[in-house]
C-alpha positions as CSV (number, residue, x, y, z in Angstrom):
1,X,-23.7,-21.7,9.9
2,X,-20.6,-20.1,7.7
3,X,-17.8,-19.2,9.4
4,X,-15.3,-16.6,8.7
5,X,-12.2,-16.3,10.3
6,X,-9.4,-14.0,10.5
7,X,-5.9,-15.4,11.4
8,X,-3.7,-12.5,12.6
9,X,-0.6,-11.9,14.7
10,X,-0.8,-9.9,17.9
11,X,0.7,-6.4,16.9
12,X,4.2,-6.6,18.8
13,X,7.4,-4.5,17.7
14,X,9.8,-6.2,16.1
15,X,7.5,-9.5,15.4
16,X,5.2,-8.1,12.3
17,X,5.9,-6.6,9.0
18,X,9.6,-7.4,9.3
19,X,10.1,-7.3,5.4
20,X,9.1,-3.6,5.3
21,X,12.4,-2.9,8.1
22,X,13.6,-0.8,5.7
23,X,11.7,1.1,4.1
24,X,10.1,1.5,7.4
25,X,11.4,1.9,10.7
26,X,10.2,-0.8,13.2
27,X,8.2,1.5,15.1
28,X,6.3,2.7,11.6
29,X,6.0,-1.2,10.9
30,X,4.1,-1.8,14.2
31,X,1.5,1.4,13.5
32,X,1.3,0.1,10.0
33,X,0.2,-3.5,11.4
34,X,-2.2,-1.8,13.8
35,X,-3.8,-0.5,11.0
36,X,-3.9,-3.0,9.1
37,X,-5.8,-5.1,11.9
38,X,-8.2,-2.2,12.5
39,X,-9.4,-2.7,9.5
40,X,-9.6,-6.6,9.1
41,X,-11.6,-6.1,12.3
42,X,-13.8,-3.6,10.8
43,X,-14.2,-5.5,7.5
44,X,-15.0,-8.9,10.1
45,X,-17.6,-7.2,11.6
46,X,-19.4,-6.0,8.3
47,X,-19.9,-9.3,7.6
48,X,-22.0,-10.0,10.9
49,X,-24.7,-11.6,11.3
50,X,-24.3,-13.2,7.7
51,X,-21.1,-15.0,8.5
52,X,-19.8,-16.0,12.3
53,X,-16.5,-13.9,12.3
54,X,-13.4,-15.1,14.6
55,X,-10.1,-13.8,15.2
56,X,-7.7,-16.6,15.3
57,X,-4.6,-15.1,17.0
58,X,-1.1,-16.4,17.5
59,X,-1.0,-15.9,21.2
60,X,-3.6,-14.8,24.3
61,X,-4.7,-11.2,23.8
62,X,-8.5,-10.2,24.3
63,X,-7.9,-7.0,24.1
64,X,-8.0,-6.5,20.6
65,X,-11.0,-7.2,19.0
66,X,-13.9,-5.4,19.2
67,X,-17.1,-7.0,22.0
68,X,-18.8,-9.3,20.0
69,X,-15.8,-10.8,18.0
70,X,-15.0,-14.5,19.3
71,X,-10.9,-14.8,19.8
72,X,-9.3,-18.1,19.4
73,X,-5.7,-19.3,20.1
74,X,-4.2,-20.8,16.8
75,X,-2.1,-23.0,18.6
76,X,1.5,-24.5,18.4
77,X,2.6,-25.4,14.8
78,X,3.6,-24.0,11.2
79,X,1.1,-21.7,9.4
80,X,-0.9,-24.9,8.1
81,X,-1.0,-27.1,10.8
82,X,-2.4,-23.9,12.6
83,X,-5.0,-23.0,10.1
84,X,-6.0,-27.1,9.6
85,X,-6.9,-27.3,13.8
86,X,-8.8,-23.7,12.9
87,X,-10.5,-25.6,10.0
88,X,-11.6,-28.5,12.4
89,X,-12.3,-26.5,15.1
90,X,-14.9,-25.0,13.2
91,X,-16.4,-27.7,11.3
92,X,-16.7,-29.8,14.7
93,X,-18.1,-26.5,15.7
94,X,-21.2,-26.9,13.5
95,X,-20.0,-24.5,10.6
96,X,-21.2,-26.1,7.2
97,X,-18.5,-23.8,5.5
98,X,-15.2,-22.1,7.0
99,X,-13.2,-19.6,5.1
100,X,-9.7,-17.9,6.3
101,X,-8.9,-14.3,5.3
102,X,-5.6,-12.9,6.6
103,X,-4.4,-9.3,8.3
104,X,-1.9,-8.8,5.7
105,X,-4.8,-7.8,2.7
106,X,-6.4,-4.7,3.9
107,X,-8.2,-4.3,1.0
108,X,-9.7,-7.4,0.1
109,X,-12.7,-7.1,-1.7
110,X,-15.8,-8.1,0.4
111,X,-16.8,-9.9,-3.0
112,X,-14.2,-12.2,-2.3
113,X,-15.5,-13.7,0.7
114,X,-18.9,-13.9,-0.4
115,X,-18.1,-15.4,-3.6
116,X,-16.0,-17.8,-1.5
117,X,-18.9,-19.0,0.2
118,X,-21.1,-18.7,-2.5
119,X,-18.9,-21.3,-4.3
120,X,-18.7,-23.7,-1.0
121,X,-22.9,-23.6,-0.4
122,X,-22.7,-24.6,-4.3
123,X,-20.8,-27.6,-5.5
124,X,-17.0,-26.6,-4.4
125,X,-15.5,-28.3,-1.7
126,X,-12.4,-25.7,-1.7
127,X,-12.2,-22.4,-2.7
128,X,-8.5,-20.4,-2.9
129,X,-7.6,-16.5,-3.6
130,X,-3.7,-16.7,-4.7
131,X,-1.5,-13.9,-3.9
132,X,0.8,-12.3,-6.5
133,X,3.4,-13.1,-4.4
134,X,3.2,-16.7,-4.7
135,X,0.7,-17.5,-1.5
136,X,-2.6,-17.1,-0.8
137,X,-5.2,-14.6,1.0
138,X,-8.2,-16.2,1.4
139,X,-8.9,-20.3,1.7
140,X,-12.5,-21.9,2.6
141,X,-13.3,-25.7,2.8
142,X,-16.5,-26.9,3.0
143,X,-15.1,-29.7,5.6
144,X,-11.1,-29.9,7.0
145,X,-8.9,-31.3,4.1
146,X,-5.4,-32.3,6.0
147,X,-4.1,-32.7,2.7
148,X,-3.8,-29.1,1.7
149,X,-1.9,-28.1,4.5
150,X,0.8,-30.7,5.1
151,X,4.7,-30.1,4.3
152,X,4.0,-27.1,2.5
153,X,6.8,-24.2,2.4
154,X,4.9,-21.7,4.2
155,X,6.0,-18.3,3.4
156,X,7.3,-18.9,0.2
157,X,6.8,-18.2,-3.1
158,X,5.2,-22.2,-4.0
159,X,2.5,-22.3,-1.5
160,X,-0.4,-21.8,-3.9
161,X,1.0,-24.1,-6.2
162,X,2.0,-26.5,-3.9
163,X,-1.9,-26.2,-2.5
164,X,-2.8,-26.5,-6.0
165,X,-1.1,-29.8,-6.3
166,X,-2.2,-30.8,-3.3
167,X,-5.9,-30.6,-4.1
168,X,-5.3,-32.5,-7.8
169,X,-3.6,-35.5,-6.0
170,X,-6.4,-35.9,-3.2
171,X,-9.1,-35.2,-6.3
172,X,-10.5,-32.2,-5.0
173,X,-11.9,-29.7,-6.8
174,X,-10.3,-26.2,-5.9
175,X,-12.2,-22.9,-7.1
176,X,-9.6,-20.3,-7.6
177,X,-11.0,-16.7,-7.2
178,X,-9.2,-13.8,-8.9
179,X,-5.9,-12.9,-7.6
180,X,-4.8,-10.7,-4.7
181,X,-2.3,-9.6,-2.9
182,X,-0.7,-9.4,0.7
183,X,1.4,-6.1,1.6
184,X,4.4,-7.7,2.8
185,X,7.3,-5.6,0.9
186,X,8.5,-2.3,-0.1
187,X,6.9,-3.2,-3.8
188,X,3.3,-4.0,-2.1
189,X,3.3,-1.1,0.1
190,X,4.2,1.3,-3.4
191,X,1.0,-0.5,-4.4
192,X,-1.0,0.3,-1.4
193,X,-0.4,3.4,-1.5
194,X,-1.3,3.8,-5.2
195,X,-4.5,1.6,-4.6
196,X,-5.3,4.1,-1.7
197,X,-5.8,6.9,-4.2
198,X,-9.4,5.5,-5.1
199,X,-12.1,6.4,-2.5
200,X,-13.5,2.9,-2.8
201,X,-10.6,1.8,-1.2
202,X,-10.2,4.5,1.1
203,X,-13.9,3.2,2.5
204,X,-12.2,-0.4,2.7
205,X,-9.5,0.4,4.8
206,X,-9.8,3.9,6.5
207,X,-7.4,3.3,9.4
208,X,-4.6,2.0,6.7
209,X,-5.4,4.9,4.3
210,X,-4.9,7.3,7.1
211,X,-0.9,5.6,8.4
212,X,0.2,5.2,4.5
213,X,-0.9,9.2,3.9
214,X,1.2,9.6,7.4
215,X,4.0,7.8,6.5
216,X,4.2,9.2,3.0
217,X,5.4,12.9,4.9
């Protein structure tokens, strides 16, 4: 069993997309978010039954995933020790290989997560998508590595390097994929909306394409 999980933050105003307050109003931020979940969920259960699919979500809220979609807690903690109990979680679980997308890449390629676990049923023990920001969107371990997620700068502009560090001084072999990126600024969202131009990624991410159109009036 291959498990894919998507960690997410319960759409609350005032508490996502804080970096686009301005452009956006907080209100336009919240729909924006909504979207953007929509279609993480949509994209999660696109890759049933081939993959398990979880929503890993920073508080209790059932209500927003789809019957069907398992939702988990992610616990108390910073970004990695979160995603590290996630990772364990599933590998004590039975999962033979466990990758983490995030809401914040609406239009992730689904070649991304397959050639993530593509690389982890082969000879990888860690796979990574790096952000241009500096982060990553995507991370998959065959089994949990501790070491990849301790006193890292989450949020910042090091975390793939520091990851990438990480993985040389345990020894572990870390199969980059091609960069990404998250929409977390007024210079991602210009991308977004450019990206958003090509039917393809209209398909992706309907619900986004639709808000970004909106907000553009």
């Amino acid at each position: 069993m291959r498990r894919l999980i998507l960690f997410a933050k319960r759409p609350r105003l005032g508490r996502v997309k804080t970096r686009l307050v301005p452009p956006l109003t907080p209100e336009q931020a919240l729909e924006l978010y909504r979207a953007f979940l929509a279609d993480q969920l949509r994209f999660l259960e696109s890759m049933r039954p081939r993959y398990a699919i979880e929503l890993c979500l920073d508080g209790p809220d059932r209500s927003i995933a789809p019957e069907g979609i398992v939702v988990t807690e992610q616990g108390p903690g910073d970004l990695g020790r979160r995603m590290l109990a996630a990772m364990v979680r599933s590998h004590d679980s039975g999962a033979r290989a466990t990758v983490i997308i995030g809401a914040d890449a609406p239009t992730l390629p689904a070649n991304h997560v397959h050639t993530a676990f593509e690389r982890l049923d082969a000879t990888d023990p860690a796979v990574i998508s790096p952000a241009e920001d500096g982060g990553y969107v995507l991370i998959g371990l065959r089994e949990p590595r501790p070491h990849l997620f301790h006193e890292i700068a989450w949020g910042g502009s090091s975390v793939c390097a520091a990851t990438r560090r990480r993985a040389a001084e345990a020894g572990l072999s870390l199969f980059e994929l091609p960069v990404w990126y998250d929409v977390d600024d007024a210079e991602s969202l210009e991308r977004l909306r450019a990206q958003l131009q090509a039917v393809t990624a209209q398909q992706r991410a309907p619900e986004t394409s639709r808000v970004v159109e909106r907000l553009r009036r």
